[in-house]
KOLDREN-698194 format. One record per residue (C-alpha): residue number from 1; residue in one letter; x, y, z. Coordinates in pm, whole numbers. Each point is the difference from the previous one (the first is absolute). Layout:
N
<k NUM	r a	x X	y Y	z Z>;
...
This chain:
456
<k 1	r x	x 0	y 0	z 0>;
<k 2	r x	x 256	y 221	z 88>;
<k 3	r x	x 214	y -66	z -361>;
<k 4	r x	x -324	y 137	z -197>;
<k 5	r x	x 8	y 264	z 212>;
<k 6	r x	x 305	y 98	z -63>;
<k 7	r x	x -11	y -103	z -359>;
<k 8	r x	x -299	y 216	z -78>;
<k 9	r x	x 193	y 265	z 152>;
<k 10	r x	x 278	y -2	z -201>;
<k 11	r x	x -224	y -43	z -296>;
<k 12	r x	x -151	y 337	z 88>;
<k 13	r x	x 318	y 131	z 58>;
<k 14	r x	x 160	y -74	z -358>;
<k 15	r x	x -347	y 105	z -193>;
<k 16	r x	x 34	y 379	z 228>;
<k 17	r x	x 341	y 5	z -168>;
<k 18	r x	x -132	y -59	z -339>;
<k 19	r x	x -194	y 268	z 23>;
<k 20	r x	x 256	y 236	z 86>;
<k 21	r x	x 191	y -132	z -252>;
<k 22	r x	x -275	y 38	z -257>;
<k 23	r x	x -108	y 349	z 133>;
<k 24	r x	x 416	y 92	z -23>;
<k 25	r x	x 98	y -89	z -361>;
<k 26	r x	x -341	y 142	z -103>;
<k 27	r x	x 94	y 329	z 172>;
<k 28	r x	x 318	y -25	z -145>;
<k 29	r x	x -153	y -56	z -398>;
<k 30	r x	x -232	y 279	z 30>;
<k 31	r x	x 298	y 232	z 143>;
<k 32	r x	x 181	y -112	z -321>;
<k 33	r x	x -273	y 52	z -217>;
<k 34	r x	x -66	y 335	z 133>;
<k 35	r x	x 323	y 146	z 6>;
<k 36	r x	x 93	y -163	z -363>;
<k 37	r x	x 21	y 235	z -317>;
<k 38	r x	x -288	y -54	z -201>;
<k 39	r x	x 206	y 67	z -343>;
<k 40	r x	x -312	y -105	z -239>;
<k 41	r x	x -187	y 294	z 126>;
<k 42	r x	x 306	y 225	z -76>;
<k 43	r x	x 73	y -100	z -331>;
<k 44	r x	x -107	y 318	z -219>;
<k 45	r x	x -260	y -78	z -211>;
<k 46	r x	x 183	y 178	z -305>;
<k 47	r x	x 381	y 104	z -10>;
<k 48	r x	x 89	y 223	z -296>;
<k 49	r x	x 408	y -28	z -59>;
<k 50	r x	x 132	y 257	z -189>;
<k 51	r x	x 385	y -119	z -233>;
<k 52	r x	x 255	y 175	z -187>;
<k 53	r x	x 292	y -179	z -159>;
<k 54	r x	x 311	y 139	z -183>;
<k 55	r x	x 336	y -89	z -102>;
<k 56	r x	x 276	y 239	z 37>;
<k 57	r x	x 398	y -9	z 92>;
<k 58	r x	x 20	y -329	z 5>;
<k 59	r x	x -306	y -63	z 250>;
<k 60	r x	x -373	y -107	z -70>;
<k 61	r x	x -187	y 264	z 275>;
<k 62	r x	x -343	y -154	z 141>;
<k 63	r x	x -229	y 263	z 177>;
<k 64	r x	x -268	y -96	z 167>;
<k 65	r x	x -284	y 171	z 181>;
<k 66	r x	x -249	y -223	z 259>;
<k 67	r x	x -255	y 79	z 277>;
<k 68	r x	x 130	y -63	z 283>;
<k 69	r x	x -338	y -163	z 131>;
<k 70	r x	x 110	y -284	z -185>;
<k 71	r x	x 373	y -79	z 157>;
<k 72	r x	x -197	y -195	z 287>;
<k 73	r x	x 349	y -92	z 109>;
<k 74	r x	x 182	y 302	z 51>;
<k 75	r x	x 36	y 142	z 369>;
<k 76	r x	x 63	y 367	z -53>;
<k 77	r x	x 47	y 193	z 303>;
<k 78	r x	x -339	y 210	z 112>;
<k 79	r x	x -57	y 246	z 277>;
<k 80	r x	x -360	y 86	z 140>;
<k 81	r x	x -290	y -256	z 40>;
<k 82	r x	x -123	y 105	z -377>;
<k 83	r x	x 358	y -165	z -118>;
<k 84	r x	x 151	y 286	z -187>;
<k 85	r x	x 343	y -91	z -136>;
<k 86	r x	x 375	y 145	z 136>;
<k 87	r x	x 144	y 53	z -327>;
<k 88	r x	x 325	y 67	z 127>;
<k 89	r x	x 28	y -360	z 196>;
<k 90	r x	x -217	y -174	z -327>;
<k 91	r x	x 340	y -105	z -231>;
<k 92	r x	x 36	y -307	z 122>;
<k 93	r x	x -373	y -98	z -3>;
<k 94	r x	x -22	y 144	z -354>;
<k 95	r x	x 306	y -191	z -114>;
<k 96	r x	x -95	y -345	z 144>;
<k 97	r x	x -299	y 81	z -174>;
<k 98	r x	x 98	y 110	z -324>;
<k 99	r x	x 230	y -378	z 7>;
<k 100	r x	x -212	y -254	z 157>;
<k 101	r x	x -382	y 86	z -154>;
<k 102	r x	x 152	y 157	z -338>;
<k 103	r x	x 293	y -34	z -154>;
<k 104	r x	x 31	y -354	z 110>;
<k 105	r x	x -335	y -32	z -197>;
<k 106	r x	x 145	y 96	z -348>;
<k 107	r x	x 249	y -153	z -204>;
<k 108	r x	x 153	y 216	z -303>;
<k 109	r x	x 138	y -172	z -303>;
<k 110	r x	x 284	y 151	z -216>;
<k 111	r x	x -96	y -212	z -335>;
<k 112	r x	x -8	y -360	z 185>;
<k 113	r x	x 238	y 62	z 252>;
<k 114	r x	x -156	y 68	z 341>;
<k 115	r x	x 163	y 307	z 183>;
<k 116	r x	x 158	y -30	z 297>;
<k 117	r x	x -158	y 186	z 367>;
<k 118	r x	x -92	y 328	z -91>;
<k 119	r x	x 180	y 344	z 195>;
<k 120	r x	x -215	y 185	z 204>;
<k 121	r x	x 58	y 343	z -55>;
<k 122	r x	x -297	y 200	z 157>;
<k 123	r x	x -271	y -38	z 201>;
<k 124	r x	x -288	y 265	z 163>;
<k 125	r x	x -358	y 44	z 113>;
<k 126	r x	x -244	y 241	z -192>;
<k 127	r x	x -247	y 120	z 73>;
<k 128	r x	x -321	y -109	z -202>;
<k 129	r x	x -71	y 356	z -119>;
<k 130	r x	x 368	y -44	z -191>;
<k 131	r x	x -38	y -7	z -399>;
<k 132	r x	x 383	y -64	z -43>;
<k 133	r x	x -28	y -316	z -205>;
<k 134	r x	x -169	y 179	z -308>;
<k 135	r x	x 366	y -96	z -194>;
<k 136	r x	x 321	y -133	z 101>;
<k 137	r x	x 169	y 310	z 34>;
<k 138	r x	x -270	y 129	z 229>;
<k 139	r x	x -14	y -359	z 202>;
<k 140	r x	x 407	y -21	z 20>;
<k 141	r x	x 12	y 356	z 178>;
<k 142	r x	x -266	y -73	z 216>;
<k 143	r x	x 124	y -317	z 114>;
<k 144	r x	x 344	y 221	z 69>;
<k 145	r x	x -148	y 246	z 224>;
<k 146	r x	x 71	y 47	z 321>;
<k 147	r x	x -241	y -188	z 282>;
<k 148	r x	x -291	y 151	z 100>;
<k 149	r x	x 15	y 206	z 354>;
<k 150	r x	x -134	y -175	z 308>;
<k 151	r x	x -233	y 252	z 63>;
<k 152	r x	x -241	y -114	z -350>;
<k 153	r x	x -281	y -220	z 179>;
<k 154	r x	x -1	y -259	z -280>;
<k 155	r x	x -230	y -340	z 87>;
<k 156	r x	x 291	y -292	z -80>;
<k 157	r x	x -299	y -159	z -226>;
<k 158	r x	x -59	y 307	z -165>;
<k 159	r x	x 330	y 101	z -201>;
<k 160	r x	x 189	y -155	z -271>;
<k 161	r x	x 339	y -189	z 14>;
<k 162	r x	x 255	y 135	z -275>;
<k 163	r x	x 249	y -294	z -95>;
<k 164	r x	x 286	y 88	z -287>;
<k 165	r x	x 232	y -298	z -32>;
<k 166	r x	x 253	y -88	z -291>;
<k 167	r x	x 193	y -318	z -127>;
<k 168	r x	x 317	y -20	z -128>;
<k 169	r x	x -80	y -45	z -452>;
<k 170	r x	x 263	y -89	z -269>;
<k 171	r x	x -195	y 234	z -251>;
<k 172	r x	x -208	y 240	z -47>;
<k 173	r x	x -182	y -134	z -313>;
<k 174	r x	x -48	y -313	z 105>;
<k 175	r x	x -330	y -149	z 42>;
<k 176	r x	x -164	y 30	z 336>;
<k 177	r x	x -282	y -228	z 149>;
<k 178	r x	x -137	y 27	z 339>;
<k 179	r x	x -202	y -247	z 231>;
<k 180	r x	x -139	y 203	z 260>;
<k 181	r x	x -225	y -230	z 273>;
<k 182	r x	x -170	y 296	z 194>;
<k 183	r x	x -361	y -158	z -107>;
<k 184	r x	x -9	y -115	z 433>;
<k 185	r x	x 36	y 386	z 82>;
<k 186	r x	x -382	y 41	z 5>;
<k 187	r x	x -305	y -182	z -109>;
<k 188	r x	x 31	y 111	z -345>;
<k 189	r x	x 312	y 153	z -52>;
<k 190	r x	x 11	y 284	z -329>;
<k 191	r x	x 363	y 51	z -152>;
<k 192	r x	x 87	y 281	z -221>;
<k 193	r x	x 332	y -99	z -138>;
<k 194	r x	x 186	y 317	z -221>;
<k 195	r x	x 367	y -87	z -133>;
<k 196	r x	x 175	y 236	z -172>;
<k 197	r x	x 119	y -12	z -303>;
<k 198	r x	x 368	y 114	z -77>;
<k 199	r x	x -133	y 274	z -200>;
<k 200	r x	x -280	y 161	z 274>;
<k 201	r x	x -274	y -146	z -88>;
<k 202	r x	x -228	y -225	z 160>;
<k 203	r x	x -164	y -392	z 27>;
<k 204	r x	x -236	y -36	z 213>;
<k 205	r x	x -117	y -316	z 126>;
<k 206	r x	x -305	y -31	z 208>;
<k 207	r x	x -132	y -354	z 158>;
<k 208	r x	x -191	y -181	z 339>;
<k 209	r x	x 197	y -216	z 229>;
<k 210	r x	x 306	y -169	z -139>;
<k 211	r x	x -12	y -85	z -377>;
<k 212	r x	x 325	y -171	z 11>;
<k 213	r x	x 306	y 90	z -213>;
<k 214	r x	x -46	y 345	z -145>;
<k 215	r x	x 232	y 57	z -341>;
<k 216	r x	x 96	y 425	z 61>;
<k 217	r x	x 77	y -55	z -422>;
<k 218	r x	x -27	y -329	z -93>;
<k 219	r x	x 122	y -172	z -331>;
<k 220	r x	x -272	y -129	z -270>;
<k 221	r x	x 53	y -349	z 98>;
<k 222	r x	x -87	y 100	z 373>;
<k 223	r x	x -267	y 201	z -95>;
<k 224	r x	x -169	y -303	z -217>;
<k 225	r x	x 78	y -227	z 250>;
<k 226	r x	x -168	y 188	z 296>;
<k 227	r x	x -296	y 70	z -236>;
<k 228	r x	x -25	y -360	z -133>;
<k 229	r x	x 22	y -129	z 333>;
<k 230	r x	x -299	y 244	z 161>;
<k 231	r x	x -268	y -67	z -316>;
<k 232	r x	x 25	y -380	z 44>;
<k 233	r x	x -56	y 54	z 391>;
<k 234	r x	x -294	y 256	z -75>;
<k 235	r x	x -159	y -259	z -217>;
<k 236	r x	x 20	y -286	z 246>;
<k 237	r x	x -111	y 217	z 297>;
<k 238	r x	x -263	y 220	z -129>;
<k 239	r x	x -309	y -256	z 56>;
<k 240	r x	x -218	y 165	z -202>;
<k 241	r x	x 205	y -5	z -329>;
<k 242	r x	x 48	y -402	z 114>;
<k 243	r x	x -330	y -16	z 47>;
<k 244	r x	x -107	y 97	z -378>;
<k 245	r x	x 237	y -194	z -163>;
<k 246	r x	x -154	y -335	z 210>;
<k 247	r x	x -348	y 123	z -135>;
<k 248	r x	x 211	y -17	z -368>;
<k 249	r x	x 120	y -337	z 76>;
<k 250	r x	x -334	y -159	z 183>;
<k 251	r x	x -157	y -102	z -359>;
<k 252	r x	x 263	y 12	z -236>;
<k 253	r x	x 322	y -206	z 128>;
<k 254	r x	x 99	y -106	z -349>;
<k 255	r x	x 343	y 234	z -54>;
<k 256	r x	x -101	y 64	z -373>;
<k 257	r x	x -353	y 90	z 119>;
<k 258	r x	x 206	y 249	z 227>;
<k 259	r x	x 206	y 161	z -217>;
<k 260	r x	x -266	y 250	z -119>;
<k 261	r x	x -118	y 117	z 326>;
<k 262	r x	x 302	y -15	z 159>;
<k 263	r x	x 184	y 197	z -272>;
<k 264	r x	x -293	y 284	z -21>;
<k 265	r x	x 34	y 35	z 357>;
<k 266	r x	x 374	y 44	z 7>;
<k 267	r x	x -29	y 220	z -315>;
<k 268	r x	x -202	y 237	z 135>;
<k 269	r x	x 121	y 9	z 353>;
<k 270	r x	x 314	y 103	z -215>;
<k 271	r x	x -148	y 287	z -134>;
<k 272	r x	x -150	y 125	z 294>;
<k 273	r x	x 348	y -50	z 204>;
<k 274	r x	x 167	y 219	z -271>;
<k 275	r x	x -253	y 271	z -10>;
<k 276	r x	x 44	y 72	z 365>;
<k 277	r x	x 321	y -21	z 21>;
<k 278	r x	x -5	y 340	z -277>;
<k 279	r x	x -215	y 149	z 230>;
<k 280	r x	x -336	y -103	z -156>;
<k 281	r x	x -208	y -59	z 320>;
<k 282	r x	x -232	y 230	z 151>;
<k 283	r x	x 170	y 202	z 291>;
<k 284	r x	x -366	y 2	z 202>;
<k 285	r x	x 33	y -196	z 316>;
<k 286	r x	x -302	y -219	z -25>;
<k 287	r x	x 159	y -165	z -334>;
<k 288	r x	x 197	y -264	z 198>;
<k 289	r x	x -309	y -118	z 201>;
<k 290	r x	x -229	y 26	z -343>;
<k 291	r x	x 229	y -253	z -149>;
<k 292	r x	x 56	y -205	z 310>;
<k 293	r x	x -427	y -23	z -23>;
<k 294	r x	x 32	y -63	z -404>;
<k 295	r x	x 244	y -287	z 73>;
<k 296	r x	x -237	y -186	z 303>;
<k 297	r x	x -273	y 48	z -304>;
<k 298	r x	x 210	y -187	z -257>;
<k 299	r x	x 8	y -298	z 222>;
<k 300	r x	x -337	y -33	z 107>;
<k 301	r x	x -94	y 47	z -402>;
<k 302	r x	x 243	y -294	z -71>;
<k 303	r x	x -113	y -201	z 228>;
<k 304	r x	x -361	y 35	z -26>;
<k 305	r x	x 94	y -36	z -441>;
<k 306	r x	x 155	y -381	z 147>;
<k 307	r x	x -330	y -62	z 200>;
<k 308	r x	x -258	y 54	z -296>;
<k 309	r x	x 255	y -148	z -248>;
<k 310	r x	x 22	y 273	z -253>;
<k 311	r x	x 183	y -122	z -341>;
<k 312	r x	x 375	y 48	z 34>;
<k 313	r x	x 86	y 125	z -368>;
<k 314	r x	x -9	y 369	z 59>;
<k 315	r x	x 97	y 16	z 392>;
<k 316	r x	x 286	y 99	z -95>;
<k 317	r x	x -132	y 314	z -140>;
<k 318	r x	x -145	y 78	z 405>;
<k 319	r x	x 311	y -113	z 111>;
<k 320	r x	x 181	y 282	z -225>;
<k 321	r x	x -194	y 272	z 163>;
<k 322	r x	x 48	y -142	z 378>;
<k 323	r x	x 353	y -6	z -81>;
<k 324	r x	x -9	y 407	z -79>;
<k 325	r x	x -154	y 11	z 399>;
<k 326	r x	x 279	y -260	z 119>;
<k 327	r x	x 275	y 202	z -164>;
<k 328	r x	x -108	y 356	z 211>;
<k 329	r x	x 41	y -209	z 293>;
<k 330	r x	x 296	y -112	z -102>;
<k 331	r x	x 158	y 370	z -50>;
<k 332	r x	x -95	y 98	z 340>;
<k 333	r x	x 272	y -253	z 181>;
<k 334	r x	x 213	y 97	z -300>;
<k 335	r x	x -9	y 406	z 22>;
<k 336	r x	x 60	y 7	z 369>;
<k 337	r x	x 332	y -245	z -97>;
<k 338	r x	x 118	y 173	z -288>;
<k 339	r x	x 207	y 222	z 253>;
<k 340	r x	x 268	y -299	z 9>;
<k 341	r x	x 40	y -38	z -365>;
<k 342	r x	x 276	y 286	z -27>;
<k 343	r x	x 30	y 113	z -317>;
<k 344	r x	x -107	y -332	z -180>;
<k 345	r x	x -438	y 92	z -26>;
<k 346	r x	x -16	y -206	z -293>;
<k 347	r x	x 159	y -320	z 61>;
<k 348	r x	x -113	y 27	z 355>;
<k 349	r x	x -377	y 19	z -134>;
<k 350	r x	x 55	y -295	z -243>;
<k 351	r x	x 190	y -190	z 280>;
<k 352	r x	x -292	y 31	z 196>;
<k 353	r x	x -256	y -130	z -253>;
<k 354	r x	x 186	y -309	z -50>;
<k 355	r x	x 36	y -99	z 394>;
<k 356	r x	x -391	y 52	z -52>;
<k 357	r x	x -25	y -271	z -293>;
<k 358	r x	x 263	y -203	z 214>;
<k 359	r x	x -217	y -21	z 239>;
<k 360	r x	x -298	y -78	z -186>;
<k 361	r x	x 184	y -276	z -165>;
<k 362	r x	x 67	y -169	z 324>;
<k 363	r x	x -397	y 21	z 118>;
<k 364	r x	x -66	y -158	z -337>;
<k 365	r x	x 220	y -240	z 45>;
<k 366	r x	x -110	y -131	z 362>;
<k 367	r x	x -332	y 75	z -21>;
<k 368	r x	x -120	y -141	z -347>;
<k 369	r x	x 128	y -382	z 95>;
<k 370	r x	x -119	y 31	z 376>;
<k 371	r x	x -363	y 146	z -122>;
<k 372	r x	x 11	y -320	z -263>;
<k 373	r x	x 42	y -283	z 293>;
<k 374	r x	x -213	y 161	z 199>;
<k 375	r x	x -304	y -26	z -289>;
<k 376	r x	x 122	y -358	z -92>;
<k 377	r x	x 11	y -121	z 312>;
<k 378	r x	x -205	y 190	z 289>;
<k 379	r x	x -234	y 207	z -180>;
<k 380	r x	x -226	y -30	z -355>;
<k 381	r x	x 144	y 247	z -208>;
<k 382	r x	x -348	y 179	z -33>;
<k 383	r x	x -49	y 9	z 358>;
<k 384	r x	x 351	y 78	z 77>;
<k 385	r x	x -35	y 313	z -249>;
<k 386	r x	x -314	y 133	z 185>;
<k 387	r x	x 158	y -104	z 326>;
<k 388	r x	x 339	y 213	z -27>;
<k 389	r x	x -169	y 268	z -185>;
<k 390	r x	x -245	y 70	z 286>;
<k 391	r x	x 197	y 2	z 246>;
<k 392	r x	x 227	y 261	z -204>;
<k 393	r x	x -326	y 192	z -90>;
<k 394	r x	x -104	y 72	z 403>;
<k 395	r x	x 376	y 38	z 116>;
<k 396	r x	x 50	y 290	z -273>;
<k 397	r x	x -363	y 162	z 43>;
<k 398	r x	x 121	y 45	z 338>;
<k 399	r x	x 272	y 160	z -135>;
<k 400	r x	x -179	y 236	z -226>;
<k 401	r x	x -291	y 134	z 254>;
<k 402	r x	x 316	y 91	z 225>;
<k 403	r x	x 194	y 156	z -262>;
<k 404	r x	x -265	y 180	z -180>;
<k 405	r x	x -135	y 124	z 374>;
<k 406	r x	x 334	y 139	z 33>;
<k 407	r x	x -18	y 163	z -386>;
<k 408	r x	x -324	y 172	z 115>;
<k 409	r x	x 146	y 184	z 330>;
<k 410	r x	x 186	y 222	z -237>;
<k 411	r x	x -177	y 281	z -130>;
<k 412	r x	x 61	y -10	z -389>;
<k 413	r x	x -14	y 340	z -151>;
<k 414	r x	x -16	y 65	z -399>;
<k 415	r x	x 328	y 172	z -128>;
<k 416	r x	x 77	y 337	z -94>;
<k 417	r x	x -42	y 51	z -375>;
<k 418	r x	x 403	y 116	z -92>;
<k 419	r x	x 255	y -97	z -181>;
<k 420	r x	x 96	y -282	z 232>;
<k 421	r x	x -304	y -167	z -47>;
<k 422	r x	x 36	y -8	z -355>;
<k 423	r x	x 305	y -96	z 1>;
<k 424	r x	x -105	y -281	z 198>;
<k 425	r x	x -287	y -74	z -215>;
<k 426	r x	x 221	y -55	z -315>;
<k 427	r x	x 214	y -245	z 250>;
<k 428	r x	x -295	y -195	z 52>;
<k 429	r x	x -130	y -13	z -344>;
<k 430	r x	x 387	y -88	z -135>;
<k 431	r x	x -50	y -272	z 266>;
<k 432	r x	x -337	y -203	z -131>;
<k 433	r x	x 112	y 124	z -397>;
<k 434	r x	x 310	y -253	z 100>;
<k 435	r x	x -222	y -192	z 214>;
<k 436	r x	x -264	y -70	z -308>;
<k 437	r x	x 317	y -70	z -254>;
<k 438	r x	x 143	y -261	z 199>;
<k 439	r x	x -380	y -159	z 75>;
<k 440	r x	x -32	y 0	z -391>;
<k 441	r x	x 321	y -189	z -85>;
<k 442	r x	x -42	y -233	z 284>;
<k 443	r x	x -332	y -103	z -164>;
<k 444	r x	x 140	y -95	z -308>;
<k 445	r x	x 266	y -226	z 214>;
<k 446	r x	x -199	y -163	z 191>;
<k 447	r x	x -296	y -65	z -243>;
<k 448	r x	x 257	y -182	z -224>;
<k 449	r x	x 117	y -140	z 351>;
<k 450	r x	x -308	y -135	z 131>;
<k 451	r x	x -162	y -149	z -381>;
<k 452	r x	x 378	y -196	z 24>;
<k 453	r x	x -29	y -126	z 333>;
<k 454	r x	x -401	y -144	z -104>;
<k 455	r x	x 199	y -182	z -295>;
<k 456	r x	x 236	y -132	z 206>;
């Protein structure tokens, strides 16, 4: 009797201490918690990094201006509880800043060869009033001049770090790439990139988060490489241009029963692609969401042509026109890249027009012979047709009642009556006179085409 006494207390005992335990390392999380820096809820939403690059006496010069809300790292010495900065005790904050969270982000190539750690030169704080970095010459002398005085109240997330560093080049004229990773500065991080040219003038490069390796002048061959390389990954990750080309290939997986549609549609696109590249395009901001609802259309019309079975002779002549709405959409990728093309527009244009037929190639290629087992052996072909096609249909109506809702919150005004418009006009009519041509001598290919392929 007495050992169950005891043994109950001791059982008591040991669960008390549990508890304390418990109670303790819970205390001891929440402390944690509390007192940890809650970095997501920092991170600006948008970070705009301002660039200049030049080569001179034997040195490539990188200037760089970035809000300071987004060096999350840096510890720059502050005085009152608002947390204004002490200029004169920040150079060692601004330095370990200006290393560790940016120029340990970029990497500068002189042609392939990858220069060395860059010299830091000059560092300061300005305010965010300052306009200094309107041209290098403005930005260099800023960057120069003396600290501010203790006595300017300046919020440390309010101001802008001024960075001017410079490696060690064999040449002048030699070709100069940079990869600058400063995308993590922000949310969505905006880079305006300027180098300067040896004779004053000016290339400015403009992009969100970190596009990789960035050619300051690059050769032909880079140019048509970067540009063959970004239309075959447009093709195969733009759904909706996938997406229409499955609606081509649902009823007619025969490759000479393709060849008409498929070359109409890259025909056109073509032409399209070209015209907006000169400039052909409508400047009003509700053109890019009129085409994105145009292109949503030409799916649902293709599939809902697979689901009532139209006659496939003269598709191709529908697929023609889709491919002048496919093409716009195209440009719009391609005129916001055209900024890394150098001096090479017209190779860089063509370059990028055959990634795109790359990459069509390839979707043909997987997707006629997987469409083809799956109607021999899961699905009757008729079936399978209405099947794909539906589901197709309801994904991309989706697509159009949210694209055209966004086309209709823009408020779409008639133009002014000038010159420009004109001048446009004639654009546009140049466009379908070209437009009806190539229609016309298509037709007499493929009619000859399609009476062959009945023989045969």
């Amino acid at each position: 009797m007495k050992n169950n006494k005891i043994r109950r207390a001791l059982a008591a005992s040991n669960r008390v201490k549990a508890r304390i335990m418990c109670w303790f390392f819970l205390l001891m999380a929440g402390a944690g918690m509390w007192n940890a820096p809650v970095y997501a809820d920092e991170i600006p939403s948008r970070v705009a990094v301002q660039a200049f690059v030049q080569a001179e006496d034997g040195r490539l010069n990188l200037l760089m201006r970035v809000p300071m809300d987004a060096l999350l790292e840096a510890q720059f010495p502050l005085r009152g509880e608002i947390g204004y900065v002490i200029f004169s005790q920040a150079r060692g904050a601004m330095e370990d800043a200006a290393y560790n969270q940016l120029l340990q982000a970029v990497q500068v190539f002189e042609g392939d060869r990858l220069l060395g750690s860059p010299r830091l030169d000059a560092v300061r704080i300005a305010l965010p009033s300052n306009r200094g970095f309107v041209d290098f010459a403005s930005a260099r002398t800023t960057v120069n001049s003396p600290a501010l005085d203790d006595s300017v109240d300046l919020y440390f997330r309010q101001g802008f770090l001024d960075v001017l560093a410079s490696y060690e080049i064999e040449s002048e004229d030699a070709r100069f790439s940079i990869d600058a990773r400063l995308g993590g500065l922000g949310l969505e991080t905006t880079t305006v990139l300027r180098y300067v040219l040896s004779d004053g003038s000016e290339r400015t490069f403009s992009y969100i988060g970190n596009p990789g390796r960035v050619y300051l002048d690059p050769r032909w061959y880079q140019a048509v490489f970067n540009f063959v390389t970004l239309g075959f990954d447009h093709i195969l990750e733009g759904t909706d241009h996938l997406l229409f080309l499955l609606c081509l290939l649902i009823p007619l997986r025969r490759i000479r029963a393709l060849i008409p549609v498929v070359t109409s549609f890259t025909i056109a696109h073509s032409v399209t692609l070209i015209a907006s590249a000169l400039g052909w395009v409508p400047s009003a901001i509700w053109f890019p969401s009129l085409i994105e609802t145009l292109i949503a259309l030409s799916i649902v019309y293709m599939a809902l042509e697979n689901i009532v079975g139209v006659k496939q002779e003269h598709r191709w002549k529908m697929t023609f026109g889709f491919g002048l709405v496919h093409g716009f959409g195209f440009s719009f990728l391609l005129t916001e890249s055209m900024q890394f093309a150098g001096s090479h527009l017209v190779s860089s244009l063509l370059a990028f027009n055959v990634g795109v037929e790359l990459g069509q190639i390839l979707v043909l290629l997987i997707a006629v012979p997987v469409i083809h087992l799956v109607f021999k052996y899961m699905l009757p072909e008729r079936t399978g047709v209405i099947l794909l096609s539906a589901i197709v249909a309801h994904w991309a109506w989706h697509w159009m009642e949210d694209r055209f809702a966004g086309l209709m919150a823009y408020q779409i005004n008639m133009p002014a009556i000038d010159r420009y418009f004109f001048a446009g006009l004639l654009q546009w009519f140049a466009l379908l006179a070209l437009s009806a041509a190539l229609l016309w001598l298509l037709q007499g290919l493929f009619t000859r085409f399609v009476t062959q392929d009945r023989v045969v």
